[in-house]
N, C-alpha and C positions, 0 to 999 in steps of 0.2 A: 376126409381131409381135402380132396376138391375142389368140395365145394365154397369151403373155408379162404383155403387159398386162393381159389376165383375171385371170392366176394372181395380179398383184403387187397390182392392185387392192382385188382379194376377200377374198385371205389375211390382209388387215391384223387386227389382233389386237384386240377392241372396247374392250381399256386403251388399246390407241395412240388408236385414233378420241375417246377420253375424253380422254387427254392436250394433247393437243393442241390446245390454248386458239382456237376459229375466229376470236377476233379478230385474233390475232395473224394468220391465215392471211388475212384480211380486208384488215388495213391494209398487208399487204405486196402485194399485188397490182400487177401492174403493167398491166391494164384501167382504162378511162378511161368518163368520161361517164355515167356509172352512171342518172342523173337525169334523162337524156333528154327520154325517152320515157313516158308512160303514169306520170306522176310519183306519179298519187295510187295508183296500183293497187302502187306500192312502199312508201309509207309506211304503207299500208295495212298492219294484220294479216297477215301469212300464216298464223302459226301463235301459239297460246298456251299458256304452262306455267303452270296457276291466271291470278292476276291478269298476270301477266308477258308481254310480248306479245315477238315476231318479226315483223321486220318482213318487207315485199319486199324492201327494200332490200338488207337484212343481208345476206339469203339471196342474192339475185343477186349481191351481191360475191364472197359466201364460194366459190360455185359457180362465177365466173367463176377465180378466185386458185386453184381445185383445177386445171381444166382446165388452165391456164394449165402448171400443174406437174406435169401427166399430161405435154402434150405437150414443158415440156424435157426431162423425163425420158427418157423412150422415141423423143424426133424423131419426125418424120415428121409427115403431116395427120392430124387427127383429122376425122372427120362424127357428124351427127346420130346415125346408126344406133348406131356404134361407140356411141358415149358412153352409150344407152340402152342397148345390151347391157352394157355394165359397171356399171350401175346408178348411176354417179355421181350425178346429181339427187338419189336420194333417201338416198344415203350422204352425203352434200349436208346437206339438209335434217337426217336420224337426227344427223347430229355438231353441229348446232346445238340439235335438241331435249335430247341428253344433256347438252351442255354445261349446259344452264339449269335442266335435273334435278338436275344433282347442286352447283349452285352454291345452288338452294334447300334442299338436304341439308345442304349442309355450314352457310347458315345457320340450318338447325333444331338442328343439331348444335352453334352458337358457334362455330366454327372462324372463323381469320382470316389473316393472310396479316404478318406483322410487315415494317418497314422494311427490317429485315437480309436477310430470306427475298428479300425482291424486287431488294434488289442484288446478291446471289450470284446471283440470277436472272439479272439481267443481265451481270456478267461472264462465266458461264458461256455466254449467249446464242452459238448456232455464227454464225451472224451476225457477230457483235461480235469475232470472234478473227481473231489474223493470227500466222503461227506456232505457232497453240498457244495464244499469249495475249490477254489483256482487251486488247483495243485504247485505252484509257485513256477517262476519261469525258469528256473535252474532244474526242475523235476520235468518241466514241458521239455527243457530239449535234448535233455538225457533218454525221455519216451521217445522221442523222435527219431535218433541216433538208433537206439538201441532196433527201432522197427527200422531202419535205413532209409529215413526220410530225409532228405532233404530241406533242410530250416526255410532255403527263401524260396520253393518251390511252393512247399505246404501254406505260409501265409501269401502267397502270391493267390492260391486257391481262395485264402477265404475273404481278402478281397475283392473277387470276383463276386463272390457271396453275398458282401453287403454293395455291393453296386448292384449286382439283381432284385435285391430287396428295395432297393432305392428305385429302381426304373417300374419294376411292380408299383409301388405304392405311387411315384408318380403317374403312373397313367391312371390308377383307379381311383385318383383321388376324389373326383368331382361324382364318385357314381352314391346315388341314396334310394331310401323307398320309404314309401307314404307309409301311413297309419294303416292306412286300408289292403294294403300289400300283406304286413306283419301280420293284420290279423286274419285273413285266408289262408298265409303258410300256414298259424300260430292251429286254427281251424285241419287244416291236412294233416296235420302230426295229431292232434288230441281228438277230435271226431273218431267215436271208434265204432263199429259193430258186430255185435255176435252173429253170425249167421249162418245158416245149413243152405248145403245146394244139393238137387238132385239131378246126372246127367245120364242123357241119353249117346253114345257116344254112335258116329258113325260107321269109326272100325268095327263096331263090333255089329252093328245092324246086318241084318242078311234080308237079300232082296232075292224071290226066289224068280221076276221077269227076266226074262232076256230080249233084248230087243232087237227088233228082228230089222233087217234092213231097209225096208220101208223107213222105221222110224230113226236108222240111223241117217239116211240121205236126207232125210227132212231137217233131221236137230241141226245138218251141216249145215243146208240149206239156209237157215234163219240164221247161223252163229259163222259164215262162211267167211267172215273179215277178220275174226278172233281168229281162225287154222293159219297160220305161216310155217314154211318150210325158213330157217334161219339162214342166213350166212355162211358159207363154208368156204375153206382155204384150202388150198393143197399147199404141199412144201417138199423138197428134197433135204436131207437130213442125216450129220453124221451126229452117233454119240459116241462118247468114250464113257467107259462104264468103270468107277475106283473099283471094284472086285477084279477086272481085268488086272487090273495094272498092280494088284495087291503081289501078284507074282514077282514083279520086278523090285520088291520092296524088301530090304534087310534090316533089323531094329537089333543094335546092341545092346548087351547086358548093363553097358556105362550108361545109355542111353536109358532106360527101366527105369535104375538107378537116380537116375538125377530129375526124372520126372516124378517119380516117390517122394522126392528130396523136397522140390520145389510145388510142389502140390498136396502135401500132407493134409493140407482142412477136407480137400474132397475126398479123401476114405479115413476123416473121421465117424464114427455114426455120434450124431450130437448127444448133450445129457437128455433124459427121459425124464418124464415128472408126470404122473398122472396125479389130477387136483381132484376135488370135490367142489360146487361152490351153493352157497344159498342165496337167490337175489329177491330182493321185497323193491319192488320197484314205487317209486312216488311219483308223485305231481308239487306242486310249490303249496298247495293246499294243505297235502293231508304228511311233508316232510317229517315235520316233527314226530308226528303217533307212527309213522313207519320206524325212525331211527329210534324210538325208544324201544319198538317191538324187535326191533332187528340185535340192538344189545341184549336185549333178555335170551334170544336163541343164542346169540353167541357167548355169554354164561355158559348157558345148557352145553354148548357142546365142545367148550374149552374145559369143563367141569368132567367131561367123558361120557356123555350121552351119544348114542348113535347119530354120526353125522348124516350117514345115509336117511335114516329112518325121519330124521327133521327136516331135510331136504324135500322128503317125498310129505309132510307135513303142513311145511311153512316157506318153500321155495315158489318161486310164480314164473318159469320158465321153462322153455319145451327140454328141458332135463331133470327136470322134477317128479317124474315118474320112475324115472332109471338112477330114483339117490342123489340127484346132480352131479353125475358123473358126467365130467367136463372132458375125461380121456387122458391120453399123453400129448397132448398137439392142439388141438380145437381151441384150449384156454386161451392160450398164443394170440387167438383174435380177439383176448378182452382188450378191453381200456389200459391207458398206461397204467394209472392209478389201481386196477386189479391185476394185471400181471408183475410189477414193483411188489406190490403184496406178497402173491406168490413165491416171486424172487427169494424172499426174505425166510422164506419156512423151512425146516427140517422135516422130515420123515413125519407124521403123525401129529405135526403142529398145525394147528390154529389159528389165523389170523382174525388181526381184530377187524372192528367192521370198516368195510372201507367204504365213502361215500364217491358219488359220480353223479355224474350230472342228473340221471335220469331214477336212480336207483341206491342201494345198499346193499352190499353181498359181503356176504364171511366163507372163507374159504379153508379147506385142510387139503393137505399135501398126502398121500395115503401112499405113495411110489416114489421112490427116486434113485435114479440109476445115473451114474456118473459118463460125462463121452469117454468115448476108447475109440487108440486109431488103431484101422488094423495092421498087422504086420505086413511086409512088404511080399514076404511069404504068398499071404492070401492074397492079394491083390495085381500079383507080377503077368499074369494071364491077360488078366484084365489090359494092364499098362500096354503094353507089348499091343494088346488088339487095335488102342487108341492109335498110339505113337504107328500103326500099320496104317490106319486107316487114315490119318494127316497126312503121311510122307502119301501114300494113293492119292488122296485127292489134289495136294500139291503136285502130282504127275500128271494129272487131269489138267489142271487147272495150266500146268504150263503149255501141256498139249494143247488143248480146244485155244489157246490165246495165240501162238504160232500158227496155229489152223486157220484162224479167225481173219489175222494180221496177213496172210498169205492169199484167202481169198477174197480177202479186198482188192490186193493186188490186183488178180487176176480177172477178177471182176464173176468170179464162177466156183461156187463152191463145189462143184464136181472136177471142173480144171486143179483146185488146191488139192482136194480128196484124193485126187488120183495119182501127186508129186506127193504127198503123205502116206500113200499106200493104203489108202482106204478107200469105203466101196460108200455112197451115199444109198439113202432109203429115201423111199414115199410115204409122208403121212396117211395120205389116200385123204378123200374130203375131212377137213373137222369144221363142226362150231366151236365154238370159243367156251373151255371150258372141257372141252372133252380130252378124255385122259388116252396116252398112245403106249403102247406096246407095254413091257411089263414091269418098266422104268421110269413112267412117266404116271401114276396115279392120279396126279394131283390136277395134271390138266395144263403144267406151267407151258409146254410148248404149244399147244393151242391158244394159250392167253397169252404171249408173246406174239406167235402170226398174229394176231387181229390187230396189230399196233405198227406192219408192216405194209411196205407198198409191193407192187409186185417186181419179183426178180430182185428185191431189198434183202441183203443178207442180215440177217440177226445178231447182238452181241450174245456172247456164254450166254446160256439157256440151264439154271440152273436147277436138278433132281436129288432126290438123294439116293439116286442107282449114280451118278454122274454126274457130265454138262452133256450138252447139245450144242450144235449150231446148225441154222436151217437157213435155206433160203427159199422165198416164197415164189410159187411159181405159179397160181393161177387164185381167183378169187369167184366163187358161185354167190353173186348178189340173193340176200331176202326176196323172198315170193309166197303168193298164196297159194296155198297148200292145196293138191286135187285132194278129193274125197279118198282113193285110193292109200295115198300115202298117210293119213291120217286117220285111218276107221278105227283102228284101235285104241286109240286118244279118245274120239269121238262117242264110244262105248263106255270109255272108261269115264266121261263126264255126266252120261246120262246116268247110269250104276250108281254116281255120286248125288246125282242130282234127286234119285229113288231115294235114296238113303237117307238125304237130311228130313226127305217130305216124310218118310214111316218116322222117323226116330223121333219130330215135330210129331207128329200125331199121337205115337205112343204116347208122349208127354201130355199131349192133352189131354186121354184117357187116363193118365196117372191123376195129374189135378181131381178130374172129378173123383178121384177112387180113395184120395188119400185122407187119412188122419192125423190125428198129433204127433205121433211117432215116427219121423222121416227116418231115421236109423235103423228102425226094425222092417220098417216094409220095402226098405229099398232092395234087398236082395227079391225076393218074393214079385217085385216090379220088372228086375232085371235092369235094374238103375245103379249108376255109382255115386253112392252118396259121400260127403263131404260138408266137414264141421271145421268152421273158423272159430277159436276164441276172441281173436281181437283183431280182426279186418282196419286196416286205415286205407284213407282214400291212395289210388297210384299202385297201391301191394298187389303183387301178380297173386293170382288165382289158378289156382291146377287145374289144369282140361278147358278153363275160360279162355288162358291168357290176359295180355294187357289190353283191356275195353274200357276206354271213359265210357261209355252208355251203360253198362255194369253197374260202374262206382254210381254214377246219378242216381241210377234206381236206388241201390241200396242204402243209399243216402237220404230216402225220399218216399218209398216203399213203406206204407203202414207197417208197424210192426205184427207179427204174428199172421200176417196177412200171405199166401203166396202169390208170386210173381205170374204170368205168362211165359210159355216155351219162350227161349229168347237164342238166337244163335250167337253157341260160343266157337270158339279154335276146334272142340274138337265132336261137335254136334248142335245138341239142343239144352237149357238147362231149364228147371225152377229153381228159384230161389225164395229164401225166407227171412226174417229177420226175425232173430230171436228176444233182442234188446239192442239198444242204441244208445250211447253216450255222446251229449255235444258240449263241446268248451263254452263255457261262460265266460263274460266279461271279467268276472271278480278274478277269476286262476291268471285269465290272461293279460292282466297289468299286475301282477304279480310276477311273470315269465315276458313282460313285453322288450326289455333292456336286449335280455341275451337271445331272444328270437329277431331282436332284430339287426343283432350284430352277426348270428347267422345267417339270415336272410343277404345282409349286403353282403357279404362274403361268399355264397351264391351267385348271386349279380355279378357281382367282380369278378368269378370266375367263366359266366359267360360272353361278360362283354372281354376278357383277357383271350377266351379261345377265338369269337369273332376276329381280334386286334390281330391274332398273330396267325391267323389265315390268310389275312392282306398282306402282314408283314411278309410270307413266305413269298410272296410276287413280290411285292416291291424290292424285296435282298435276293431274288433269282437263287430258291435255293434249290438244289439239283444232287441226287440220290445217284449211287450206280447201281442199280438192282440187282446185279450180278455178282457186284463184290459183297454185296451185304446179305445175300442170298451163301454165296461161298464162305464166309467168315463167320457166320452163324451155324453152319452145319461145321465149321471147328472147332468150336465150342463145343455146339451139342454133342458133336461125337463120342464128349468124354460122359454122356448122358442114356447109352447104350442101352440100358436094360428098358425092357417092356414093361407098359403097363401090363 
């Protein structure tokens, strides 16, 4: 599911993250209590675009109302870690700061949003429809009400909506692409090749020299500009740690209580639905003979033929082996048009076949288990830990900020330290990057000194043992490295350097040895072999990584012919090409319209990131990394359980 969720989160297109107005994503939330805790540190700044401020608040809603729609998306639990790996927080925060970039665009531009634009806004709203239609405006505002939305607040958002869409499509109006453009994309998407590799990997090479000092002082010798000893900082430093202060923390039964109350969606577990699907994929060519084949299987298996057994038959995707078992969750990442599908099925139904842009797939529903929240019963341990660990870290947070505020004062974070009854510590040297004591993993107080002058105290210093605050007290400038301080680096690149020349040569010894059979002789070789069905140009390759020099060969590489050792990520490969498919003229002015309306929407989206990487200088916009560092781990906290 990771992987799923990585691909669906990341791929988003940064028109969609523009479009999509965060108030609207805001007021629809169905998280509670927002005002808690730590009130002022919400209404506080987090971030500002010129005069225009962000608050905490905003941002903890909008952040809350994402996850919220990660996890019914996808089901299942999410934690802290997950949610940090897919960068949510600050795709989080980036779609609030665009939003306010390009809302003061559009008012340098006079752009406006008229009465009419905002009611076709609103019947169009997917929300607002039931069949297909505007659910009528006496039924919009009864929905409204009844969610405790506010009438002119909600159209005030959408609004905002179509004024974003309006400064969007003005700036990218003037953007287009040649003939010659569409057909190289047109080329990258349809060029395909089947191809086998076989690697030699370095990890796994064993190199039986060791090299003896002589030839380590010489390697240094030749490479003695590449060895630098880094940068190092020292810093004195207190931290307050929320497990300390968890002590001083009391959480009433009322309190449980009303956090249950106002938070029910997150200990719902969502409905479950394990699907099956078949997908016959096409081209503009051969549409038609696909969708007639694609109706005959789904006969068959509306008729009560083994779904699985046709899937593993007449399906052509990497779950066609395993019945097209798509899972309880996975499916979630199809198209609209086949999860709509899905939507629609009961227990052991069938859908008919649905077309997509690329393909054809019929689908049967084989599970389905309804959401259930759990009782407050189950979950009161849990709450009580949350509700412990917000009031701590709002003890923290108010502490380290009095701390902070005091030694400015003073001009001496050990003068403040010692009027707070606290004792300060030494980093001892760091680089940047290096993690301190057994609350700081991450490295964050190291990567804060380096942004420091000396004797410069730090803002919050944010962990997730705490905060910090340091003040820096000397700086060890970059220098080149003695042989000494570096022999074992030096070791460790010759070992390396051993290791790709055998794992190269082994390969070469393979080439001459090999026959038709790369799969069967590759154990026997001590190679890891790998089979592509349908390679396109740009697609990462396992052990290769991403190498334009790869894709060329294999684009250009007689077929059947093999390759030369070639260095990949994680050694040596050959490679082979099995067969090759290249687009023709005739498919691609058949598909030239809509490749080329993808194409410029491509474009747009990077001349839109270039535009609003200026724009973030020209509207001075300014983050508090501290608060958003802090207000993010309050969230997360209700995200506790480990991977």
């Amino acid at each position: 599911m990771l992987k799923t969720m990585r691909r669906n989160v990341k791929s988003l297109k940064p028109i969609l993250w523009l479009i999509v107005a965060t108030f609207i994503v805001a007021i629809f939330a169905i998280w509670g209590g927002a005002g808690r805790l730590g009130e002022s540190n919400r209404s506080n700044a987090l971030a500002s675009v010129g005069s225009e401020k962000i608050s905490g608040r905003e941002y903890e809603q909008a952040l809350r109302s994402r996850l919220e729609a990660i996890r019914k998306q996808f089901g299942g639990e999410l934690n802290a870690g997950l949610i940090q790996q897919l960068g949510v927080p600050q795709q989080t925060l980036e779609q609030l700061l665009q939003q306010r970039l390009l809302l003061r665009i559009a008012a340098d531009m006079g752009l406006r949003a008229s009465d009419a634009e905002v009611r076709a806004k609103i019947v169009s709203f997917p929300a607002l429809q039931r069949d297909g239609q505007f659910i009528g405006f006496e039924s919009y505002r009864r929905l409204l009400e009844y969610n405790h939305m506010n009438l002119t607040e909600f159209e005030a958002g959408l609004r905002q909506d179509v004024v974003i869409a309006k400064v969007v499509s003005a700036l990218t109006a003037g953007i287009f692409v040649t003939d010659d453009e569409v057909w190289q994309s047109y080329r990258k998407q349809n060029d395909t090749a089947k191809i086998e590799y076989l690697v030699a990997e370095t990890a796994k090479t064993e190199v039986a020299e060791t090299p003896g000092e002589a030839e380590l002082r010489a390697h240094f010798d030749r490479n003695a500009g590449s060895y630098k000893v880094p940068e190092k900082r020292t810093a004195d430093y207190v931290v307050l740690r929320t497990a300390d202060l968890k002590k001083e923390v009391t959480v009433k039964d009322d309190e449980i209580d009303k956090y249950y109350k106002d938070n029910t969606a997150q200990f719902q577990d969502p409905e479950k639905v394990r699907v099956r699907r078949i997908w016959l994929p096409y081209a503009a060519a051969d549409k038609p003979a696909v969708l007639t084949q694609a109706k005959s299987v789904q006969k068959r298996a509306a008729g009560g033929e083994d779904f699985a057994a046709l899937a593993k038959s007449f399906s052509k995707d990497d779950k066609a082996a395993g019945g097209g078992d798509w899972g309880l969750f996975d499916w979630r990442s199809l198209s609209a048009p086949e999860t709509e599908a899905v939507g629609k099925l009961d227990v052991n139904g069938v859908s008919d076949v649905v077309e997509t842009d690329t393909g054809a797939a019929v689908f049967k529903v084989t599970e389905k288990t309804p959401a259930v929240t759990k009782p407050l019963a189950e979950v009161r341990t849990t709450i009580k830990g949350t509700l412990e660990e917000e009031k701590a870290r709002a003890l923290v947070a108010g502490r380290i900020q009095r701390l902070e505020k005091l030694a400015r004062k003073e001009k001496s974070l050990d003068v403040a330290a010692q009027k707070e009854g606290l004792k300060p510590a030494s980093t001892g040297a760091l680089k940047k990057g290096d993690p301190l004591g057994d609350f700081d993993s991450s490295g964050a107080v190291s990567e804060a000194l380096s942004a420091l002058k000396e004797k410069e105290i730090s803002a919050p210093i944010f962990t997730y043992a705490g905060e910090v605050l340091a003040e820096l007290r000397g700086i060890e400038p970059e220098r080149p490295a003695k042989f000494e301080e570096v022999r074992d680096q030096v070791a460790k690149d010759i070992l390396e350097t051993l290791k790709k020349e055998k794992a190269q040569a082994h390969l070469r010894e393979a080439r001459a040895a090999l026959k038709d059979d790369w799969s069967g002789q590759a154990a026997k070789l001590k190679l890891e072999y790998k089979f592509v069905e349908t390679h396109k140009k740009e697609q990462y390759l396992s052990l290769v990584g991403d190498r334009p020099e790869i894709d060329s060969l294999l684009f250009s590489l007689p077929v059947k012919q093999a390759s030369e050792p070639l260095p990949v990520d994680e050694g040596y490969a050959l490679f082979r090409v099995l067969e090759r498919k290249e687009a023709t003229r005739e498919e691609f002015e058949k598909a030239k319209a809509t490749e080329r309306e993808t194409l410029v929407e491509e474009k747009k989206n990077k001349f839109l990131q270039s535009y609003m990487a200026k724009a973030r200088e020209d509207k001075k916009v300014r983050v508090n990394a501290a608060a958003f560092q802090r207000l993010s781990e309050d969230v997360l906290s209700r995200y506790t359980k480990t991977s």
